[in-house]
N, C-alpha and C positions, 0 to 999 in steps of 0.2 A: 677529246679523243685524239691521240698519238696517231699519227699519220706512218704509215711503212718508212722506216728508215731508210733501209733497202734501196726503196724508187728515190727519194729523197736525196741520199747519201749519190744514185749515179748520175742524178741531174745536173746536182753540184759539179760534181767531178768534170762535168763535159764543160762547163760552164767555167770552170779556174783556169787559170793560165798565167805563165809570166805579165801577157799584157793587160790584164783585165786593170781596168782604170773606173771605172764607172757603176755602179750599181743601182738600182732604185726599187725597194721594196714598195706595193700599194694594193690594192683590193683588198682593206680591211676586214676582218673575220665579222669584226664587232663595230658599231658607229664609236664615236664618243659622249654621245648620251647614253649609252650601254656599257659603258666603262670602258673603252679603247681608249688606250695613253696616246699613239699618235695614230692620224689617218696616212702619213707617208712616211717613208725614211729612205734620204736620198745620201751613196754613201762614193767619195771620190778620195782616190787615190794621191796622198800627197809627198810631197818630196822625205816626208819621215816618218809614214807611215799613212794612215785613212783618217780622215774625218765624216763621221755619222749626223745628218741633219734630219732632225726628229721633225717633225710638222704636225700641230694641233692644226685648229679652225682659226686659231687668231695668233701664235707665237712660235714660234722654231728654237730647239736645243740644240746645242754641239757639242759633242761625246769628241775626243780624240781614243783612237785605236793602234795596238801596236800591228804588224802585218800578221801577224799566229791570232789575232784576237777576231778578224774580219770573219773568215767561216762558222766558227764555231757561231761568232753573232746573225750572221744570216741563218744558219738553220734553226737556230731558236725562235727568230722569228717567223719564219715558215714554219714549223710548227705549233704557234701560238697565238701569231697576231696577222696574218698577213696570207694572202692566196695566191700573189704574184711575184716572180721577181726577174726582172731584166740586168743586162749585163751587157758589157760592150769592150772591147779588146783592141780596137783599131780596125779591127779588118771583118771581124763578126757582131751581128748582137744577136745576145742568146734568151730565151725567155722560159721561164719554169712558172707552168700552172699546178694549181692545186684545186680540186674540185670540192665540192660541197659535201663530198662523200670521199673526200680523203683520197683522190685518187693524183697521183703526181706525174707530170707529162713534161715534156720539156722538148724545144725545137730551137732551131736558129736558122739567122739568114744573113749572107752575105749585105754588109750596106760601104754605103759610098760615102769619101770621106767628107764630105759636103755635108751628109744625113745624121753621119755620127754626133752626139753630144762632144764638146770641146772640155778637154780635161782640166782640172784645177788644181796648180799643183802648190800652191802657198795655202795656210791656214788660216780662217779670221782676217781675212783682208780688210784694211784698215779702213774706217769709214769715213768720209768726210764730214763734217760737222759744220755747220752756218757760224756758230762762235769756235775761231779753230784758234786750239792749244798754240802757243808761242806769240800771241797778238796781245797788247795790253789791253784791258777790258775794265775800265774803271770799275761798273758793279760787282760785278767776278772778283777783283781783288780786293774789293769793300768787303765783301761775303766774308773772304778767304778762302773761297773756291781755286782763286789762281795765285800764285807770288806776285810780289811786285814786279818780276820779269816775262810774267803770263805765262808760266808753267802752272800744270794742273797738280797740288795735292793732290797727295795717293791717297789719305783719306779722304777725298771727298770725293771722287772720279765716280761716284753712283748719280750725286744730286747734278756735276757736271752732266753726266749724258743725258737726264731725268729733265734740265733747263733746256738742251736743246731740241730736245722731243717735243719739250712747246713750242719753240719757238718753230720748229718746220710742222705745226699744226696751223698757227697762225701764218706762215709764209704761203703755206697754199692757197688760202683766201687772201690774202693779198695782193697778191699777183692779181687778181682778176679782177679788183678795182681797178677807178680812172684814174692817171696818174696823178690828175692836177684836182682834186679833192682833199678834200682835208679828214682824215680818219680818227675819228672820236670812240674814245677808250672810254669805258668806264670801270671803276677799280673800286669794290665790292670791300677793298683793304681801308678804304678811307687814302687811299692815295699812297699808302706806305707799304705795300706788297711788295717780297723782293724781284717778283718775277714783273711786277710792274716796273722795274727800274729796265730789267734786264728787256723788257718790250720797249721802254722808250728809247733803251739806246739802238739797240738793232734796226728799229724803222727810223730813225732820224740820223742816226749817225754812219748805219753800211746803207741801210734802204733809201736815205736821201726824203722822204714823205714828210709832209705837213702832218704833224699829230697832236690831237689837245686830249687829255685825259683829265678827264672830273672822278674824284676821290669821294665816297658816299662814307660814310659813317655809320656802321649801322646799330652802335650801343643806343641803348634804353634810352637816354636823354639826348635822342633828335626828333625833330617834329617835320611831317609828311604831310604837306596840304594841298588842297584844290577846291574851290568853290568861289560863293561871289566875294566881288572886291574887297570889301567892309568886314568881311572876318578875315581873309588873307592879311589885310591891313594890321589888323588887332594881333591876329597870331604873330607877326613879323615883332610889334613892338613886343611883346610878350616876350619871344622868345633872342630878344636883347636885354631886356631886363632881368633877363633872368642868365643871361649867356648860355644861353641852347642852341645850337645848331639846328636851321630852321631851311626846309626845303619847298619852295612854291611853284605848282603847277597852273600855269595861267591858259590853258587853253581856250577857256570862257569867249575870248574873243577874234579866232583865227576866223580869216577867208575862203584866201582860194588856196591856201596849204603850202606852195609850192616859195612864197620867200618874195613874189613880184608885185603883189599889189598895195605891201606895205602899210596895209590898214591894221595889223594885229601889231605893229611896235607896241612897247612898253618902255618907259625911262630907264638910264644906266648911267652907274660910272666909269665904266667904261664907255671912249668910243667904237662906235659899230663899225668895222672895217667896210662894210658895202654902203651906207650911206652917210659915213664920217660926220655923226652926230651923237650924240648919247642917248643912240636907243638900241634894241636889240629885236630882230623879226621873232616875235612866238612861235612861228611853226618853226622857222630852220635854225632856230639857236637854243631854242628850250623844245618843248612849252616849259620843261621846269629846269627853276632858277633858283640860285643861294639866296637865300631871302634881304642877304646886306648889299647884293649887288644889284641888287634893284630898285627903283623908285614906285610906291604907290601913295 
């Protein structure tokens, strides 16, 4: 139902002005489970004209507007999506309700300039990025995501901003490990994922971390074990004679779990950094192990 232009049309009117800088549509007609495109639209005045910021529950749009375009857009959505709308001038903010019964009201009040919202007057401010444009980035220019001068391709500046959205997913929980731990990756790619490159260089080359990342495999022809010794044993040789990628979980004989009482070693070829022999603790280094780098 069409709300009275009329009231509409002189709420506006009280509410425009050379200074109005600021806008913010909200008290949604509709949820977005009932088909509401956004629940806010917050719209600021920019050095060339407006920028409209849409707000679902989870992503924000940006509309550029020319300055003849801005009205006509808010009373559209004051008649169609929206019950509220505030304004702000410098010196006023002005607020137009709209009632559940179509009835349109509008007031303002004197605010202080302490209280006012601060005006934006650039568009799309440029974001900072953890892998930033103009840096050489050996996996980035592996890809061909960046040049050999770490410039970003313009075709590819999707998957660029796509790589750093993970990596500030994974920077969040990193931060709030210990520093002096060693952070074990596991890579679901069999170790050849390119965003696994793009993880190891960021935590060991900006982040400075100890990191070891084990590569799983997970075609048809690998074998996934645990049980007692004498078949782990036989699977192992098996799966050399046959060259399969062969994975063993030895938990059969851990303690006290925590890596100190050194009753669950197992043989290696490698030596074990903690007690500089060829074993490996089962709780804090597996319990599962590449079946060749073990001894049973």
């Amino acid at each position: 139902m069409k709300v009275q232009m009329t009231e509409l049309e002189s709420a506006l009117q009280n509410l425009w002005s050379d200074g109005l800088y600021k806008i913010i549509l909200s008290n949604a007609i509709k949820k977005e489970s009932e088909g509401a495109a956004y629940r806010k639209v917050v719209l600021n005045r920019k050095t060339n004209g407006w920028q409209a910021e849409q707000y679902t529950e989870k992503q924000v749009f940006h509309e550029n507007l020319k300055a003849d375009q801005v009205r006509p857009f808010v009373e559209q959505a004051l008649e169609q999506a929206f019950r509220q709308c505030s304004g702000w001038d410098g010196e006023w903010e002005h607020t137009i309700r709209i009632s559940k019964k179509r009835k349109v009201t509008g007031s303002k009040k004197r605010v202080a300039a302490t209280q006012a919202p601060k005006a934006q007057t650039e568009n799309n401010r440029k974001k900072h990025y953890l892998l930033e444009e103009g840096t050489i980035i050996p996996p980035l220019v592996d890809m061909g995501i960046f040049t050999a001068e770490g410039k970003i391709v313009r075709t590819m500046y999707d998957k660029y901003r796509q790589i750093n959205r993970f990596v500030e997913l994974i920077d969040d929980e990193i931060d709030a490990l210990p520093a002096d731990q060693t952070i074990r990756i596991v890579d679901f790619g069999c170790g050849k994922s390119y965003l696994t490159f793009i993880l190891y260089y960021y935590l060991v080359e900006l982040k400075k971390r100890d990191v070891k990342i084990t590569g799983l495999d997970l075609k048809a022809d690998v074998i996934y074990a645990c049980g007692p010794t004498p078949m782990l044993r036989a699977l192992k040789a098996y799966s050399q004679e046959k060259g399969i990628l062969c994975y063993l979980s030895l938990e059969e004989k851990m303690a006290c779990g925590i890596g100190a009482c050194l009753a669950c070693t197992c043989q290696t070829k490698d030596v074990d950094e903690h007690s500089q022999v060829h074993n490996k603790r089962i709780c804090k280094d597996g319990p599962v192990f590449l079946a060749e780098d073990i001894e049973l």
